[in-house]
N, C-alpha and C positions, 0 to 999 in steps of 0.2 A: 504494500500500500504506500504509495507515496504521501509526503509531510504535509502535502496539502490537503489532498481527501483525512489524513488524521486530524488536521487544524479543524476541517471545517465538519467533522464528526462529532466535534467538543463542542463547538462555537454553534452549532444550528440549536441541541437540544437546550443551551443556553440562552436563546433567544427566545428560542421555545417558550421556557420556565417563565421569562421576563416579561413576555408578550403576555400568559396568562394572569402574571400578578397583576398588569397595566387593564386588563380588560376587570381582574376581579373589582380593584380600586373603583372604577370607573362607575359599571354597575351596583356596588354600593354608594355613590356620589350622587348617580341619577335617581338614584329608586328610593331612597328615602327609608331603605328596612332596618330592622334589627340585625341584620348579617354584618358583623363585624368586618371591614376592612385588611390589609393585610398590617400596617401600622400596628392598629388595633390589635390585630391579632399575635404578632411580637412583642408587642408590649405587656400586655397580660398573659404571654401565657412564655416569658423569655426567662424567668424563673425554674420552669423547668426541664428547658432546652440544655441553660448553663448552668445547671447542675444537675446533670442527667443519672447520678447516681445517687441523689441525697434521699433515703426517707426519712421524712417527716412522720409519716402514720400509715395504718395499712391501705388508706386508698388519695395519698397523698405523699406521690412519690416521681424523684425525677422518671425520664420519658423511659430512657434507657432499661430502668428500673421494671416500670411498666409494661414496655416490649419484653424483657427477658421473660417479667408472667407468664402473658402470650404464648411467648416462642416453646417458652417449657410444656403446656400443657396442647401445642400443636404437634410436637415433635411423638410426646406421646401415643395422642391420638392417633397421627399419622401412622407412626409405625405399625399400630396395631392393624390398620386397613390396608398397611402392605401385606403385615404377615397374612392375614383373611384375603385378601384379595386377591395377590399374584397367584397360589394353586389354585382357586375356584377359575378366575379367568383360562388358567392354562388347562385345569379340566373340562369347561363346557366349550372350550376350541379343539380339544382331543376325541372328546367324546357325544359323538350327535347322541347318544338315547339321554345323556347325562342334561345335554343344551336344552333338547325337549323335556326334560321336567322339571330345569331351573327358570326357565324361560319367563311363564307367567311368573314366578315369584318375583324373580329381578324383576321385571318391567311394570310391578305392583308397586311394590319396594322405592325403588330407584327415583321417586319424583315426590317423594313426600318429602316435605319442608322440614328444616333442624326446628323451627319450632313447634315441630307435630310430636317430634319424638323425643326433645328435652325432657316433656312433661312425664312420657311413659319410661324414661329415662330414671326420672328423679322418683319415679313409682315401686321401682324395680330394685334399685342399687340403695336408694334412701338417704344419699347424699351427693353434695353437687358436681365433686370433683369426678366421680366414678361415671356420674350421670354424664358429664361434660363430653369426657372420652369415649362414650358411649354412644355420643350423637354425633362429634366428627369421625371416629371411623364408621358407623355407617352411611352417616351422609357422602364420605366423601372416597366409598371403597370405589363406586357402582362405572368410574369414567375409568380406572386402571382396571377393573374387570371384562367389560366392553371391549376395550381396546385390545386388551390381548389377546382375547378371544376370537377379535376378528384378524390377528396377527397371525395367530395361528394356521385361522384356516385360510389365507391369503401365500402359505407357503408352498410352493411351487410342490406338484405329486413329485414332480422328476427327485425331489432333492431326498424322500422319506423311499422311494424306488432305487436309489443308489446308496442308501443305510439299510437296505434289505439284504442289496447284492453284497456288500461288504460286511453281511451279520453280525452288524454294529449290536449292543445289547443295549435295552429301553433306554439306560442311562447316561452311555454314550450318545446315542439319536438324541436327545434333548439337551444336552450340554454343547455337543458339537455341531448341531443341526436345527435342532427347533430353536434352543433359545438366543444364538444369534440373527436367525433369519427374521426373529419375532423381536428385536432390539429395537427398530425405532417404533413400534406399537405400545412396546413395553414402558418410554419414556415418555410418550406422547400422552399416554395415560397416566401414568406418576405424575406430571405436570399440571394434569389438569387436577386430578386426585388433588395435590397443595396447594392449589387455588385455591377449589372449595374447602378443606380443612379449614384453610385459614378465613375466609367469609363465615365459615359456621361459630369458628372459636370466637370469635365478634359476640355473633350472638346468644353465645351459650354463657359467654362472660355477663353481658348483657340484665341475664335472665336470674344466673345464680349470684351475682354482686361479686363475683373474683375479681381478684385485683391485682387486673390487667390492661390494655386499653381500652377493651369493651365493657369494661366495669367500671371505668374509670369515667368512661365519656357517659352512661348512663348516668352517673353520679351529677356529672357536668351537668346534664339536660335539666334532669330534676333542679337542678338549681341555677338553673336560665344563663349557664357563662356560658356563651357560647363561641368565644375565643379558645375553651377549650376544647369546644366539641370539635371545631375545625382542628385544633391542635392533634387532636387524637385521630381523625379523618387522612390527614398529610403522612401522618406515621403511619398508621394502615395503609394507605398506598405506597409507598416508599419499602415497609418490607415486605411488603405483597411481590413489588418487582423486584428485587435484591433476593426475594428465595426463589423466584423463575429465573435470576440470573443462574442463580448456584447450581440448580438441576440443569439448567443448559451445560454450565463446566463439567458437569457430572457426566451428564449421558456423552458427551465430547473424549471426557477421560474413559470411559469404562470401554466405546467404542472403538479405541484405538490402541485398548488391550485385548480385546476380543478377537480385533483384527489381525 
């Protein structure tokens, strides 16, 4: 890549960023609402930008502090919808009698809202934190089980026809054959899986008052700052893209061991 196209890869999404503060400012100028400005919104809420690690109390604590919450009780959750997730995806793409009798379950399953199943969550487990984990990994198994599923059955016959002739054994064929041919399904679904994990943990925080950013910015509402709510809104999107960057280096690194 030349220094130029590098210069101006930095310099666009920073214009980017600039143009959107210029338009936020503007529309609270003209419109006359309670939407705090971006001023406004530095100024109340730069307390705990610059001090991103200080608590104060359990739900008055630098951002930092507050993202770690978060990140801890996603990471959990998450894991748990890989380990459930990756063999179910890779046996209803193995197995058509298996696909036909998971089929309506998933596609029952797979579209009901984290706030449908926090509650039967907090029914079940009887406390928040279990409940919590509970509703992003099943909210958020159902995009890396799909996906791999249809990874699977998108792998060319020729390839499981030439691990027959060489009487490769089950576990060879899946290590050396299905699961790299099924690699970009595989990440394309993890990606989308920690999207929604992290949209769910928002609102699982939300609902159980953790204190995290989604706990945090409920807190904010009820009590009408909403310098903070925006505050907590910015950080939610910011490591929303910073964990799709990290699964990009991910599936980048693992692919070029594979290879």
């Amino acid at each position: 890549m030349k220094l130029s196209s590098r210069i101006w890869s930095v310099v666009y999404p920073v214009l980017g960023l600039l143009l959107a503060l210029l338009l936020w400012e503007l529309f609270c100028r003209s419109f006359q609402t309670d939407l705090p400005g971006p001023r406004q919104t530095w100024a109340k809420s730069k307390l705990y930008i610059l001090e991103p690690l200080t608590k104060r109390g359990e739900m008055d604590q630098g951002i930092l502090l507050l993202a770690w919450n978060s990140l801890r009780l996603l990471l959990q959750g998450y894991l748990l919808a890989i380990v459930v997730g990756v063999p179910l995806g890779f046996a209803i793409g193995m197995s058509t009698r298996f696909r036909q009798l998971s089929d309506p379950i998933v596609q029952v399953l797979r579209p009901v809202s984290p706030l449908a199943w926090l509650p039967l969550g907090l029914v079940l487990l009887e406390r928040s934190r279990p409940a919590a984990l509970f509703t992003i990994a099943l909210c958020s198994m159902w995009p890396t089980v799909l996906n791999i599923a249809s990874g699977v059955r998108a792998v060319p016959p020729e390839y499981m026809q030439v691990a027959r002739v060489l009487r490769l054994s089950r576990w060879t064929t899946f290590f050396r054959v299905l699961f790299p041919a099924t690699l970009p399904y595989v990440f394309t679904g993890l990606r989308v899986s920690l999207g929604i994990a992290w949209l769910t943990i928002v609102a699982a925080e939300m609902l159980t008052g953790s204190g995290g950013l989604g706990g945090f910015l409920w807190q904010e509402y009820n009590s009408l700052v909403f310098e903070h709510i925006i505050m907590c809104i910015l950080a939610i999107g910011a490591i929303g893209f910073l964990l799709d960057r990290v699964m990009m280096w991910l599936e980048a690194r693992v692919k070029a061991f594979v290879g």
